[in-house]
C-alpha positions in Angstrom: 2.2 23.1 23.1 -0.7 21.9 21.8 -0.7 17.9 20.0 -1.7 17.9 16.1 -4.8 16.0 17.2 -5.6 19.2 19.7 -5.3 21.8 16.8 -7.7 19.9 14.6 -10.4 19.8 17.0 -10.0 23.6 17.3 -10.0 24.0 13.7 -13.3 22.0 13.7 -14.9 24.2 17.0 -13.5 27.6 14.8 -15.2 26.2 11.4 -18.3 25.4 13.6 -18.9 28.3 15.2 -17.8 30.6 12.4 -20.2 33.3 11.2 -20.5 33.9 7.3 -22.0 37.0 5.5 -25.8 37.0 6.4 -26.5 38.2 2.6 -25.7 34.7 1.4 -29.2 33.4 2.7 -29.9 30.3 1.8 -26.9 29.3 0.5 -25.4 29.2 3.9 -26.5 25.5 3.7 -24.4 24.9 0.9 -21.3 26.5 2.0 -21.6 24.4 5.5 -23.0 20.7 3.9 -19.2 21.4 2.1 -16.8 22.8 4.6 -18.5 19.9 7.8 -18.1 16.9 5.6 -14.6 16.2 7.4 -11.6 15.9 6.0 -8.4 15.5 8.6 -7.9 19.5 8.5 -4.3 19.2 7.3 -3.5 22.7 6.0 -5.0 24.8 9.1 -3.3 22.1 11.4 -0.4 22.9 9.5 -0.8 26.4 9.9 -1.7 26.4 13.4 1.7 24.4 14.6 3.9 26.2 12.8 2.6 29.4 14.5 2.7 27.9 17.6 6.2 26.4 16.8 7.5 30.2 16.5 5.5 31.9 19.6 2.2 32.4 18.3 -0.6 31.1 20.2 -3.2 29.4 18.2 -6.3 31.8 19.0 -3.9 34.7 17.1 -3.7 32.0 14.1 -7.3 30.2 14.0 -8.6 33.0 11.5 -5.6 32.2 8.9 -5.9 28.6 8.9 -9.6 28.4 8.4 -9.3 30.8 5.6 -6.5 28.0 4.2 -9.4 25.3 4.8 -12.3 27.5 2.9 -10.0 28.1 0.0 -9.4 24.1 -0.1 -13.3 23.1 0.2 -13.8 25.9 -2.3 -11.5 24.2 -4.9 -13.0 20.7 -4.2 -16.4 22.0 -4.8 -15.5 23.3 -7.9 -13.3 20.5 -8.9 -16.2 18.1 -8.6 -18.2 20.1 -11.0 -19.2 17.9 -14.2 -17.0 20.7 -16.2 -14.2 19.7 -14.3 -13.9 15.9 -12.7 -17.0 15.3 -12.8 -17.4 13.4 -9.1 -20.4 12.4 -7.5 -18.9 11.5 -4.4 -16.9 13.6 -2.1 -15.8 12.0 1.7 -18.9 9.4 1.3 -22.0 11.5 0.5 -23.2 13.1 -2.7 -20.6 16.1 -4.2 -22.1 19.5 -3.5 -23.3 19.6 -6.8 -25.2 16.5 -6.3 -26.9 17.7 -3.4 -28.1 21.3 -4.4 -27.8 21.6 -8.0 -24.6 22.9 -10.3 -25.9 27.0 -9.9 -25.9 26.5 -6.4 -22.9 24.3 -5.8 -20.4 26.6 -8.2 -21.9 29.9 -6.1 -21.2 28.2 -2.6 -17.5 27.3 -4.1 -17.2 31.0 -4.9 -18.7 32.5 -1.5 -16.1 30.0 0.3 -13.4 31.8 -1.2 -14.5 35.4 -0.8 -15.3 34.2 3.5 -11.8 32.7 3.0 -10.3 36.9 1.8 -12.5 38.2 4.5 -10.7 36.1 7.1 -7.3 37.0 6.0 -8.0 40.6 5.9 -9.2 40.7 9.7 -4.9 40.7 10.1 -3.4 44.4 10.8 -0.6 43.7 8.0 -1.3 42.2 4.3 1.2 39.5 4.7 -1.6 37.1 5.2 -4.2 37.9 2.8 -1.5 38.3 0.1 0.0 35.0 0.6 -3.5 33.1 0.5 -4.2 35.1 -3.0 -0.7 34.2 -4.3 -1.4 30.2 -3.3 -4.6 30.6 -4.7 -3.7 31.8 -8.0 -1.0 28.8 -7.9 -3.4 26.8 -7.3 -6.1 27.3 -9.8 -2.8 27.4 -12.5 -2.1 23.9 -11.4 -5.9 23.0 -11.8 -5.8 24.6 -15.6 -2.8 22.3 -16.5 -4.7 19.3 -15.2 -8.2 19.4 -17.3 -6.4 21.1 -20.3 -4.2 17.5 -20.1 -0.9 19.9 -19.4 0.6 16.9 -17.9 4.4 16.9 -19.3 5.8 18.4 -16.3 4.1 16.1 -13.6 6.3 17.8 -11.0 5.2 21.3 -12.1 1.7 20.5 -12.3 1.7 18.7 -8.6 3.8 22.2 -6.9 1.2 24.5 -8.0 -2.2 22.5 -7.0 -1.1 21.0 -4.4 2.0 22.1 -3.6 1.4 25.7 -2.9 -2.0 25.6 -0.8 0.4 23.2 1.6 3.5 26.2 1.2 1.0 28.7 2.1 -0.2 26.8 5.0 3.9 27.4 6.7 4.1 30.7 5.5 1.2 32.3 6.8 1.7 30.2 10.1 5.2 32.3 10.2 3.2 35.6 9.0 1.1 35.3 11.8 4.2 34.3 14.3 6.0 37.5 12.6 8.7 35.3 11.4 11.3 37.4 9.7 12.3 36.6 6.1 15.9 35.8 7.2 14.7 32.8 9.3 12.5 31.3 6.9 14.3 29.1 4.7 14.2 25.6 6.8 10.4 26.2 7.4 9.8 27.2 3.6 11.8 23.8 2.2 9.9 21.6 4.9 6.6 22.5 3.3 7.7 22.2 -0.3 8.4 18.7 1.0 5.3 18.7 2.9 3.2 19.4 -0.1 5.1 16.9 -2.3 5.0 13.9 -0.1 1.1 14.5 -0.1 0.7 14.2 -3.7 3.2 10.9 -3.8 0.9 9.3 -0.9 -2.2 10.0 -2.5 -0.8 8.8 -6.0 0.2 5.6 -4.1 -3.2 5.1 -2.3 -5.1 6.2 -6.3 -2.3 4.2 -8.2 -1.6 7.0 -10.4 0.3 9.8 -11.2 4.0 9.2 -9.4 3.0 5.3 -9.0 2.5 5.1 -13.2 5.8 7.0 -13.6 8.4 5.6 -11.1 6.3 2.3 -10.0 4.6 1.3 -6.4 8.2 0.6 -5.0 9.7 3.8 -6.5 7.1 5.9 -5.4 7.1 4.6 -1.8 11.2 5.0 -2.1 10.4 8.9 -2.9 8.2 9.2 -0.1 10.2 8.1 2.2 13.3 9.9 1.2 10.9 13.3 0.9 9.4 12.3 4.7 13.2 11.9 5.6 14.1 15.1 4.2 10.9 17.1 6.0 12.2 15.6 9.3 15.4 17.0 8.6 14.3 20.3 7.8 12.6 20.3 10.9 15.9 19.4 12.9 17.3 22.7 11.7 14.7 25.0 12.9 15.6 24.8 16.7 11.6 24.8 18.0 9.3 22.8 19.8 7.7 20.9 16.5 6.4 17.9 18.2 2.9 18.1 16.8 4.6 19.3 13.1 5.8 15.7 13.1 3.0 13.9 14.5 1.1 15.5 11.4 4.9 14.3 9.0 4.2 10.9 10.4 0.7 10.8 9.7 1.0 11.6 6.2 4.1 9.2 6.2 2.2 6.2 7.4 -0.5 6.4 5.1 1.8 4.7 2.6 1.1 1.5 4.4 
């Protein structure tokens, strides 16, 4: 089995090496100055141990979980759009936007995703491609709630735009794995619980959102009981998930 640290650096080899549509010219630049300006890979990591958790080996499962990374550089591109949050900065160097121009920065966010479908559909079945469309859509409902100020239901608003990208990330590592409905249930909770202690650690490390509503110690309390829960969840599954909880603890310890 392969450690959470050995799936990233085949995530970043895959992303490296892949080839996108030669029609996009130019804006080839665009689409790579995005996707290789890091980021700790979560979701295809994700992806890529749970697959290997259930049998699959991670060659079978590299296509899927760089479609999951494409459809989350696509939404960062677009979220740091003036029209949207309006951030010059992504991961310490000028937003995409910044760098080549709002045309070309909302087209590159837009290629991303199509590369991202065109990865999912290389799988015989459409379990794949239909679950990434599904967490898409969720994930661009979540997004409208945000800028529209749709914040009532905090915990609503957190499932869909971050939430379901991280509930994709399982379920397609099970697609892949050919995981039968029946024995999805554990997996399925542990990344509803995966997606939500995200959003609490990056609300404690920004000071909003779950921090403004329960409190630092509150929201460090939820963590923890979420991270607790995860653990358990993957007690119950009966595989080798060493490197799922290397990547649990990861998250966990960013709290500080």
């Amino acid at each position: 089995m392969q450690t959470a640290d050995e799936l990233r650096d085949a995530v970043e080899a895959y992303l490296g090496s892949l080839t996108l549509t030669p029609e996009l010219g130019r804006l080839e630049e665009a689409l790579r100055y995005s996707l290789e300006s890091g980021g700790k890979r979560v979701r295809p990591v994700l992806c890529l141990a749970v697959a290997q958790a259930n049998g699959a080996s991670v060659d079978d499962a590299l296509p899927a979980a760089a479609a999951l990374e494409l459809v989350h550089t696509f939404s960062l591109v677009h979220d740091d759009l003036p029209a949207m949050d309006d951030d010059d900065e992504r991961r310490g160097r000028p937003s995409a936007h910044v760098a080549f121009g709002e045309g070309v920065a909302l087209l590159s966010g837009d290629a991303l995703l199509s590369e991202a479908y065109k990865l999912a559909l290389t799988y015989e079945g459409s379990e794949v491609a239909r679950d990434l469309v599904d967490a898409t859509i969720g994930m661009i409902a979540g997004q409208y709630r945000d800028v529209t100020g749709d914040t009532a239901e905090l915990e609503e608003l957190h499932r869909l735009k971050t939430g379901r990208l991280f509930v994709a990330a399982v379920r397609i590592g099970l697609d892949v794995a050919g995981v039968p409905a029946s024995d999805r249930s554990a997996w399925l909770a542990f990344g509803d619980d995966v997606g939500l202690l995200f959003q609490i650690v990056d609300d404690l490390l920004d000071g909003d959102g779950y921090v403004e509503r329960l409190g630092s110690e509150g929201a460090r309390q939820l963590a923890d009981e979420v991270a607790e829960r995860a653990a358990g969840q993957l007690d119950s599954v009966g595989a080798d998930t060493s490197a799922l909880r290397e990547l649990l603890d990861a998250l966990t310890f960013r709290t500080g």
